[in-house]
C-alpha positions in Angstrom: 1.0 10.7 15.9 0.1 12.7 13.3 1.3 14.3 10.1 2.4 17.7 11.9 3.8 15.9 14.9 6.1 13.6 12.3 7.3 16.9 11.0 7.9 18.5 14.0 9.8 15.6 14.8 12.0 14.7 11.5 15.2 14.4 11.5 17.9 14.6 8.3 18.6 11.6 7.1 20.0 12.4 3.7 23.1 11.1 2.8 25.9 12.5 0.7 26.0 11.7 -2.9 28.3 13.9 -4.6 30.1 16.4 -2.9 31.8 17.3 -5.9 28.7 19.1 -7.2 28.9 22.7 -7.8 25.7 23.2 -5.8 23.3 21.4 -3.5 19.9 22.6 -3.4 19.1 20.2 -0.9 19.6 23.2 2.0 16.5 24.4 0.9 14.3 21.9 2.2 13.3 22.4 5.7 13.0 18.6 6.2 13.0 14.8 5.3 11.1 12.5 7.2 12.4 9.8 9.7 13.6 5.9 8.3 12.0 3.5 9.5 11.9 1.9 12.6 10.1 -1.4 13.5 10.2 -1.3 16.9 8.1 1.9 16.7 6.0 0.5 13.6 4.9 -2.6 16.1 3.1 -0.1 18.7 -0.6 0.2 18.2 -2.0 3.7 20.0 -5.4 4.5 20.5 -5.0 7.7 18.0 -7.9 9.0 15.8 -7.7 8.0 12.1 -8.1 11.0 10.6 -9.7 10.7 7.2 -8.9 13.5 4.2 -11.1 14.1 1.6 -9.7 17.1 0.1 -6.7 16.0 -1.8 -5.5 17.5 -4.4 -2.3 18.0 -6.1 -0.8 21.2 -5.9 -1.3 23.7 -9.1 2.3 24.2 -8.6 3.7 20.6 -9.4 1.1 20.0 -12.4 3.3 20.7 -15.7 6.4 18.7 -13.6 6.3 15.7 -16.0 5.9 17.1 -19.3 7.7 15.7 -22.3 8.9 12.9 -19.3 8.0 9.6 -19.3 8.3 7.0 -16.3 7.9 2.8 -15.5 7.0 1.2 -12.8 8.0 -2.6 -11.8 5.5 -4.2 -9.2 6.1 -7.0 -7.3 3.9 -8.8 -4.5 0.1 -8.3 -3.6 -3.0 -7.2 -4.9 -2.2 -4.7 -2.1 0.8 -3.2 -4.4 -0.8 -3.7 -7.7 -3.6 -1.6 -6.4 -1.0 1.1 -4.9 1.2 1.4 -8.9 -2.3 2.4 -9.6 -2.2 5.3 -7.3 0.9 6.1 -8.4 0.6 5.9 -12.0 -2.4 8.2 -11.1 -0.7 11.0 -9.4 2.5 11.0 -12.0 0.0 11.2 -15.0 -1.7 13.8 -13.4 1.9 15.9 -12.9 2.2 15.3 -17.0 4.4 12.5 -17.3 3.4 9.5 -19.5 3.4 5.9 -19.0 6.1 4.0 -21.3 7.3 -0.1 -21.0 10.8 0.8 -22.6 13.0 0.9 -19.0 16.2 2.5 -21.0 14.2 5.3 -22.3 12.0 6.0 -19.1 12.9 9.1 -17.0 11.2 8.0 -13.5 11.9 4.3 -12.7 9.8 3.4 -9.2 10.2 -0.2 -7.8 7.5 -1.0 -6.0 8.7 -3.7 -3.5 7.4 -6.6 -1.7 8.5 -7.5 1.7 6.8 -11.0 2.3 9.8 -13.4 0.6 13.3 -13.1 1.2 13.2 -14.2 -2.3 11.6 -10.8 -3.4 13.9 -9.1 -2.0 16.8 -10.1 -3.6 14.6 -9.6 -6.9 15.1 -6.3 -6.2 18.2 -5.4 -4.7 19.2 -7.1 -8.2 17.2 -4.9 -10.0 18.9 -1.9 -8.4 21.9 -3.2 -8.9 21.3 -3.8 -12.5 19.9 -0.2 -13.0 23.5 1.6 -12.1 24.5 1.3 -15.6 21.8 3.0 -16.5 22.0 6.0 -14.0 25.9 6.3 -15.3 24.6 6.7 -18.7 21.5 8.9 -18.2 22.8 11.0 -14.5 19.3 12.6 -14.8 16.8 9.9 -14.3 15.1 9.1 -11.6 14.9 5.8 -9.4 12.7 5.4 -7.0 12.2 2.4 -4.5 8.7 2.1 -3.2 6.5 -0.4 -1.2 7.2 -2.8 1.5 10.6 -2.9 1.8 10.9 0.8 1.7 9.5 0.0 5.7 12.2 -2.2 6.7 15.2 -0.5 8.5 17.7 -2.8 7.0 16.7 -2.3 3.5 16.9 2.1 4.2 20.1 1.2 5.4 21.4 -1.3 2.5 20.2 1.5 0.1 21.5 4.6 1.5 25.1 2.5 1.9 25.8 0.5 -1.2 23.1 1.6 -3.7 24.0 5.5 -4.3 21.9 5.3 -7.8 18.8 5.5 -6.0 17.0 8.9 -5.3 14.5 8.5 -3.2 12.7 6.1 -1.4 9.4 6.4 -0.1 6.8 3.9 2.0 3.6 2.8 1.7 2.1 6.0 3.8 3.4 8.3 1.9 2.2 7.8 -1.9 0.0 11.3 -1.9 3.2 13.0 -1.1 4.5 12.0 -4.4 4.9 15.4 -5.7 6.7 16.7 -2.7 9.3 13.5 -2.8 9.8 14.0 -7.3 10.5 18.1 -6.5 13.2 17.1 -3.9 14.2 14.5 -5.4 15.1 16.8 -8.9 16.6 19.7 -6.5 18.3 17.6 -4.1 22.1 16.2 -4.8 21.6 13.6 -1.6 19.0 10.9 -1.6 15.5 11.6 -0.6 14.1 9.2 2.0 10.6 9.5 3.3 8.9 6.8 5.0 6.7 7.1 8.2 6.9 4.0 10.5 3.7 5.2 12.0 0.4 6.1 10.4 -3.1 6.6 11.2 -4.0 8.7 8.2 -6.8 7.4 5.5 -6.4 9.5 2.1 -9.4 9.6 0.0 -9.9 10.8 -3.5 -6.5 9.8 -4.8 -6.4 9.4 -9.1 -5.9 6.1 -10.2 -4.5 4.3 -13.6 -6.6 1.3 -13.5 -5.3 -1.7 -15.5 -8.5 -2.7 -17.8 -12.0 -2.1 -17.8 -13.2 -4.9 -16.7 -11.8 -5.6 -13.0 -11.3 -3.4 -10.4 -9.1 -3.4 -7.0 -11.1 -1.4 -3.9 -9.1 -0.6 -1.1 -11.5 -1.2 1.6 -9.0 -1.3 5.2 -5.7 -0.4 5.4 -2.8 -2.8 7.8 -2.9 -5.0 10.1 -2.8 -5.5 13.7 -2.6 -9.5 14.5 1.4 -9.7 14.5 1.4 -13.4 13.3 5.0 -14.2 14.7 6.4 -14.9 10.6 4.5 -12.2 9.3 6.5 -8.7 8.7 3.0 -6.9 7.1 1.7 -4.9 10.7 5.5 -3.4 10.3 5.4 -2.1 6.7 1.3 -1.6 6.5 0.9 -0.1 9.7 -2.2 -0.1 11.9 -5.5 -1.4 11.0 -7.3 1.7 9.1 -11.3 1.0 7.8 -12.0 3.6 5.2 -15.4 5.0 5.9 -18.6 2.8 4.1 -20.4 5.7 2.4 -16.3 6.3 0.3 -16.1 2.7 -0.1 -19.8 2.5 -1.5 -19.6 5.8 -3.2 -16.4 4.9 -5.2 -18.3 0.7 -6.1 -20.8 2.9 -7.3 -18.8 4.8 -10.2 -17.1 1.7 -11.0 -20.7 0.5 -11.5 -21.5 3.4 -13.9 -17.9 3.3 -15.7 -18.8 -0.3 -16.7 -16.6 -2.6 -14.6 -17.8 -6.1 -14.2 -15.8 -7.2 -11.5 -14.8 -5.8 -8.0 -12.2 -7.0 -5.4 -12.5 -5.2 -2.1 -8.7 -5.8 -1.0 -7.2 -5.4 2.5 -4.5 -7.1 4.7 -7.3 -9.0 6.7 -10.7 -7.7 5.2 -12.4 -9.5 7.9 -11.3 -7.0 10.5 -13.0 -4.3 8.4 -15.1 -1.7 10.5 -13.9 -2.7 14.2 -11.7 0.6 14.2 -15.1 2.4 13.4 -15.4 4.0 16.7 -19.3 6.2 15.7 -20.7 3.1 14.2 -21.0 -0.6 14.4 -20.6 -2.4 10.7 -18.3 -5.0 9.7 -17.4 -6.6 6.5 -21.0 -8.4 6.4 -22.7 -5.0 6.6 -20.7 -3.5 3.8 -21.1 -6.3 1.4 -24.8 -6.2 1.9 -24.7 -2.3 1.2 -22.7 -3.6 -2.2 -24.5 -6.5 -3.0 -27.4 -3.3 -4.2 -24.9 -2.0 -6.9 -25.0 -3.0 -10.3 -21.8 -4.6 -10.5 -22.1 -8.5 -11.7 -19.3 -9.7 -9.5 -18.2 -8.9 -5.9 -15.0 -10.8 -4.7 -13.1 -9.9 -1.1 -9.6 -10.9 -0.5 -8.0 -11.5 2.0 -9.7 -13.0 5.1 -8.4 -14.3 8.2 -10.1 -17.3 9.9 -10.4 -15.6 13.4 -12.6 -12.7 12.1 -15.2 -14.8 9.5 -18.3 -14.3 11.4 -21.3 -15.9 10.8 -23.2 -13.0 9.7 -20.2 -12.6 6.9 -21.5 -16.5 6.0 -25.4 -15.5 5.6 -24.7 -12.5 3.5 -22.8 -14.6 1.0 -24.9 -17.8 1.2 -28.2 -14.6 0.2 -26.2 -15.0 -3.2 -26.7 -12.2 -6.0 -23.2 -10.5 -7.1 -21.3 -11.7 -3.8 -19.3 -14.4 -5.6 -19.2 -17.4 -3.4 -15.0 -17.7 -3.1 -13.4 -17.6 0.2 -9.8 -17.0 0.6 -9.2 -18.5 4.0 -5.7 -19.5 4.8 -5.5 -22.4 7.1 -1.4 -22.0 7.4 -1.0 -25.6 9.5 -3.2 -28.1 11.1 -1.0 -28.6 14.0 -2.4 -26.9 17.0 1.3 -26.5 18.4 2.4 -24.7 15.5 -0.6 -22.4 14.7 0.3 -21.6 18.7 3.8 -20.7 17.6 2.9 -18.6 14.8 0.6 -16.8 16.4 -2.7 -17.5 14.6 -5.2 -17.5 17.2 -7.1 -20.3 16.0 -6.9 -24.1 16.3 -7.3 -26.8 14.0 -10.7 -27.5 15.4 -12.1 -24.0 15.1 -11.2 -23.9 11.4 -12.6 -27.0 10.7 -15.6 -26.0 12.8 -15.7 -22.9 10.5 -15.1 -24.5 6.8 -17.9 -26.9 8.3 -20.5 -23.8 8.9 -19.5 -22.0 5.7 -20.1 -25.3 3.7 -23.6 -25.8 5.5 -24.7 -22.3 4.6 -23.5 -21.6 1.0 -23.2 -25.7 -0.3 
């Protein structure tokens, strides 16, 4: 399905806020997008990731952030870390300004993790504890981002018993950032956009980096091997491989900015390039293509036994900037439980593999 079709197919999910207000300029929207839905997040269609290139941020928004300030809070993965970036990116560029003081700050975003029950309830406390806040300063914004932003029940628990939230978005929809603020300012209901769906790959988006040194590299997007404990295929979506020569192009101005240090991040970075329907190349092939650019140190997180291939172990045992650290969850050596979870391996074939990867690179 794709971006049109979602539109064509939205329905209003705002929900009342203050029906005392004078006026709601929410009427001039044409639309909000759908909350998500995990059943249809779990389907995996054959549709064509469609790649864009050309974004840009509309002349009209740039100026919306001046003399504003905003803080983000992150919690979970490189994934998210890498995706506050983004973020931070696209708000600087609308003329707001980063600041750490969360009392001053007139755009709070949450950017949420779904993995631990425990993070969750870091955040619904940290909504909670921002209502104080949103009493004292009405205009602010809060935002809830990220992970949970995917889950039904969270939508739900928001739009129900945390009213001092105005808007929530997902992880699909981070270049429509703009769009959500604009509504968000106009609007007296909550703004909800999240996509349960998405096939989309969004290139060229600006990015805050933290440091100089290190650098995150978005190199897949998702996840399609539904490990039965696992919620990330529902709130990450389909497996999406950005295309090599974006990948390489972008390690290559990290290379002339100075950085020292990439990590090329995905859900399971070992399933990169199998969506690649006009070309054959897989992880192995890109991190040869890398292992040319002057960057000192190449790292790749995170892999899933299943997918390590062997030609992934020869191109790291060839040395040069490909640091020799593998990330390779083993999760239980129980056959009967890997069975129940869903891992597609047995204890024998990971030992086989730790076996072949310590032969190769000693």
């Amino acid at each position: 399905m794709n971006e049109e079709q979602r539109k064509a197919s939205s329905v209003d999910v705002l929900a009342e806020r203050d029906k005392k207000a004078e006026k709601d300029y929410s009427k001039y929207f044409k639309h909000v997008y759908q909350p998500p839905n995990l059943k249809e997040a779990k389907k995996r269609g054959k549709q064509e990731v469609r790649y864009n290139r050309d974004f840009q941020i509309d002349e009209k928004y740039r100026g919306m952030g001046n003399e504003r300030t905003f803080l983000i809070k992150t919690y979970g993965c490189q994934m998210n870390a890498h995706d506050t970036e983004v973020i931070a990116g696209i708000l600087e560029a609308l003329g707001y300004q980063a600041t750490t003081d969360i009392n001053t700050a007139d755009v709070i975003l949450i950017n949420t993790c779904a993995i631990r029950e425990n993070a969750e309830n870091k955040v619904f406390s940290e909504i909670g504890n921002l209502k104080h806040l949103k009493k004292e300063r009405p205009d602010i914004l809060i935002g809830v981002c990220g992970c949970m932003s995917q889950e039904e029940s969270v939508v739900n628990k928001i739009l129900k018993s945390y009213q001092n939230v105005d808007m929530i978005f997902g992880t699909h929809n981070i270049h429509h950032l703009p769009e959500i603020l604009e509504e968000a300012y106009l609007s007296k209901a909550m703004v909800v956009e999240v996509w349960s769906k998405e096939g989309d790959v969004i290139e060229n988006l600006p990015k805050v980096r933290e440091g100089n040194i290190k650098a995150w590299v978005n190199i897949m997007y998702g996840c399609d091997k539904f490990c039965t404990y696992c919620i990330v295929p529902f709130t990450r979506g389909k497996e999406r491989s950005r295309r090599p020569e974006d990948i390489i192009d972008e390690v290559r101005e990290l290379a002339r900015e100075g950085y020292k240090e990439i990590t090329l991040l995905g859900q399971n970075v070992n399933s990169y390039g199998k969506d690649l329907q006009d070309i054959e190349y897989d992880l192995g092939d890109l991190l040869q293509a890398i292992s040319k650019i002057a960057i000192p140190r190449v790292r790749f997180t995170t892999s899933h036994p299943w997918d390590f291939t062997d030609h992934m172990i020869d191109v790291i045992s060839e040395g040069g900037n490909i640091v020799p650290h593998i990330h390779l969850p083993v999760q239980s050596g129980n056959n009967a439980v890997l069975k129940i979870m869903g891992r597609k391996y047995t204890r024998e074939s990971y030992l086989d593999l730790v076996k072949r990867i310590k032969d190769r690179i000693p």
